[in-house]
LUMTIBA-65062 format. One record per residue (C-alpha): residue number from 1; residue in one letter; x, y, z. Coordinates in steps of 0.1 Angstrom, whole numbers, plus 5000, padded with zeros to 4 digits. Layout:
BEGIN
NUM:a:X:Y:Z
...
END
This chain:
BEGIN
1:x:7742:5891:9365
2:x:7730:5892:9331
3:x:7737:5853:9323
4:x:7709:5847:9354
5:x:7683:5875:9341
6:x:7688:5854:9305
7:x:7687:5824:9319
8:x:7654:5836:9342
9:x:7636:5847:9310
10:x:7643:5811:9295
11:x:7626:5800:9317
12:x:7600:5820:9320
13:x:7593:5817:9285
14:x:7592:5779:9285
15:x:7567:5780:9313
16:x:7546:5805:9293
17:x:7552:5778:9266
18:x:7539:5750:9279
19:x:7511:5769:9295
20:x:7498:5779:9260
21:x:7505:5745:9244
22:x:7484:5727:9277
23:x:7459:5752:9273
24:x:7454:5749:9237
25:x:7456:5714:9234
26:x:7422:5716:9263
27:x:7405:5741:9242
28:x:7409:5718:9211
29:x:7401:5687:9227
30:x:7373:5703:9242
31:x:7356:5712:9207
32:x:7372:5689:9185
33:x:7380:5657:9207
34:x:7411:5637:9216
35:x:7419:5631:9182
36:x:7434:5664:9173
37:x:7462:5664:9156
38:x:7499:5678:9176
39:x:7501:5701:9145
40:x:7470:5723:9146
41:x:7477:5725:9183
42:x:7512:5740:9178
43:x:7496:5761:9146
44:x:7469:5775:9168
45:x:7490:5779:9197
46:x:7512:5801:9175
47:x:7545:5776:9178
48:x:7565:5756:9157
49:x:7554:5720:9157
50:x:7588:5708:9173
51:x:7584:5729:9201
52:x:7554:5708:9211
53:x:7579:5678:9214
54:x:7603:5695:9234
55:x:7578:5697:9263
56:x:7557:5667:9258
57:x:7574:5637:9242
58:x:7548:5622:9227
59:x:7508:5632:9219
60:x:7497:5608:9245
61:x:7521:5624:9271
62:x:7505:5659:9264
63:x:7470:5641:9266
64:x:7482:5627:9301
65:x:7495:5666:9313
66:x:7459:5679:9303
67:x:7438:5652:9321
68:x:7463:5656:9353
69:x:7456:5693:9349
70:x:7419:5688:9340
71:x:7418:5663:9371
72:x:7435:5689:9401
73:x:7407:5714:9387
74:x:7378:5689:9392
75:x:7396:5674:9426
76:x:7401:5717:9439
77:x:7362:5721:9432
78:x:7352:5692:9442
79:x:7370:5689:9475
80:x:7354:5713:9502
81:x:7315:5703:9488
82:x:7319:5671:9515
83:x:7324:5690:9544
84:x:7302:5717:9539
85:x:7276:5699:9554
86:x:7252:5702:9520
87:x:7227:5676:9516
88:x:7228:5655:9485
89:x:7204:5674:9463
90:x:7233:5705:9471
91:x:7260:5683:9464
92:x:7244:5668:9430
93:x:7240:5704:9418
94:x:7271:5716:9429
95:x:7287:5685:9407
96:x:7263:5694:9377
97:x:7277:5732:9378
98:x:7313:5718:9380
99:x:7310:5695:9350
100:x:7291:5718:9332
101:x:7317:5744:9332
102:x:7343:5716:9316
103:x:7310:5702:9298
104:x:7328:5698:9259
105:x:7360:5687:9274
106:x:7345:5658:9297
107:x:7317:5648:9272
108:x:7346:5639:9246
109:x:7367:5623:9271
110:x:7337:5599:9282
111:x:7327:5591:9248
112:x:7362:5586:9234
113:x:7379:5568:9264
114:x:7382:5534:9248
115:x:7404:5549:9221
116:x:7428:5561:9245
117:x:7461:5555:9261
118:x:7462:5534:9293
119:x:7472:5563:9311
120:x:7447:5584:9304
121:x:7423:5556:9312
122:x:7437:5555:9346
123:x:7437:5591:9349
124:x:7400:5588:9341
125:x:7392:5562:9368
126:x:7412:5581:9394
127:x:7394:5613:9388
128:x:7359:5595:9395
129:x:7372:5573:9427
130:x:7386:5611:9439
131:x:7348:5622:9430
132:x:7329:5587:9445
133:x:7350:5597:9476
134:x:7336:5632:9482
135:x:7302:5620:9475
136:x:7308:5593:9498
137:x:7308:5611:9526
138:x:7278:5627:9523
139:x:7257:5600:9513
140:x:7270:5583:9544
141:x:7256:5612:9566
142:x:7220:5615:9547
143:x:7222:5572:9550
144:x:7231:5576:9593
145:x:7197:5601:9595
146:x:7177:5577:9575
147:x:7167:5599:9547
148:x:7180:5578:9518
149:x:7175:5543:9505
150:x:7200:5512:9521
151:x:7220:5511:9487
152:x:7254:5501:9486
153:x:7276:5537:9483
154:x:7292:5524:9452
155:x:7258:5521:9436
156:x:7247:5555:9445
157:x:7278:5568:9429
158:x:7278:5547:9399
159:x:7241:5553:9391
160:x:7246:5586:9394
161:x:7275:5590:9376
162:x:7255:5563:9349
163:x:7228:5589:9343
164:x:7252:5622:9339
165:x:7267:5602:9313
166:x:7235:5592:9292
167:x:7226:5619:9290
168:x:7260:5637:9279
169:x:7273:5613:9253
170:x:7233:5616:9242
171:x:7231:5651:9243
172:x:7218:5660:9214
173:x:7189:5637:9215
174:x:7179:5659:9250
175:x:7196:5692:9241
176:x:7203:5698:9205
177:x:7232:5726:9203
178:x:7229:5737:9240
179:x:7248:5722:9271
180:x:7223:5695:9283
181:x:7234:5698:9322
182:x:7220:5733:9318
183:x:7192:5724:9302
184:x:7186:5689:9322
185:x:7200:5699:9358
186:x:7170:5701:9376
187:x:7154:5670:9361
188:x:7187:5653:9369
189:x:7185:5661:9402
190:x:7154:5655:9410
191:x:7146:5621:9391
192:x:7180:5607:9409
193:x:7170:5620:9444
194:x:7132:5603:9439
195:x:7150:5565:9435
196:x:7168:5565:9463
197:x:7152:5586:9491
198:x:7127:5564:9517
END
């Protein structure tokens, strides 16, 4: 009985491990960017440097784990704003307010994605076709009542998505030390919805 209570609190402990290592490496990306190094993640994490390579092989491996988690967060959000019924200028906000809560994280990860693994790329361009898809839906209603523009969906999406990231990987041209999708929401909003209503 006590080999499984030892064995239990292994495991437990390696969970807990890997949680603080993922949750680390987020909060350092997040203010530092992608290029932080494995060792002042394990140093602030309060580990040995090893231990981070006995859960993630490699840096771009733990990279991959925070992006997958990063990307089930978004997707969780995201996923009940289609069938709420919102209209789009609900749905934009709703996006803004999700974004803005990862705001560091996702601003570093747009402006350093060329230096990146493959992986991570992919991981990138499956998070906004898992995005383009919820919004898809709703600019397919607002298009069936005649309220917005006959734009192809991918455009909507991809201008949209265009202007969010201007204005982050610009931010402090429009928001100098502040979060600029607090400061910019509204005008985000609105100035999107004025192209493409009728």
């Amino acid at each position: 009985m006590k080999s499984v209570n030892v064995q239990t609190k292994r495991q437990e402990q390696k969970v807990q491990t890997r949680q603080r290592i993922l949750d680390t490496a987020f909060r350092l990306y997040s203010t530092g960017g992608f290029s932080v190094p494995t060792n002042r993640i394990a140093q602030e994490a309060g580990i040995s440097h090893g231990a981070v390579f006995l859960h993630f092989p490699t840096r771009e491996a733990l990279q991959l784990q925070v992006l997958k988690r990063f990307t089930r967060e978004m997707g969780n959000k995201l996923h009940d704003l289609s069938k709420t019924g919102a209209g789009i200028r609900e749905l934009l906000h709703a996006h803004i307010l999700i974004l803005e809560e990862y705001e560091s994280f996702y601003k570093n990860l747009i402006s350093e994605i060329s230096a990146l693994p493959d992986g991570t790329k992919t991981m990138l361009l499956s998070l906004h076709s898992m995005t383009s898809y919820h919004f898809d839906a709703v600019f397919r209603r607002e298009k069936r009542r005649g309220r917005i523009k006959d734009i192809p969906l991918h455009m909507l999406f991809n201008t949209w998505l265009g202007l969010l990231h201007y204005y982050l990987q610009n931010s402090e041209l429009f928001a100098p030390k502040k979060s600029v999708l607090k400061r910019r929401k509204d005008e985000l909003v609105n100035t999107f919805i004025s192209l493409i209503v009728r």
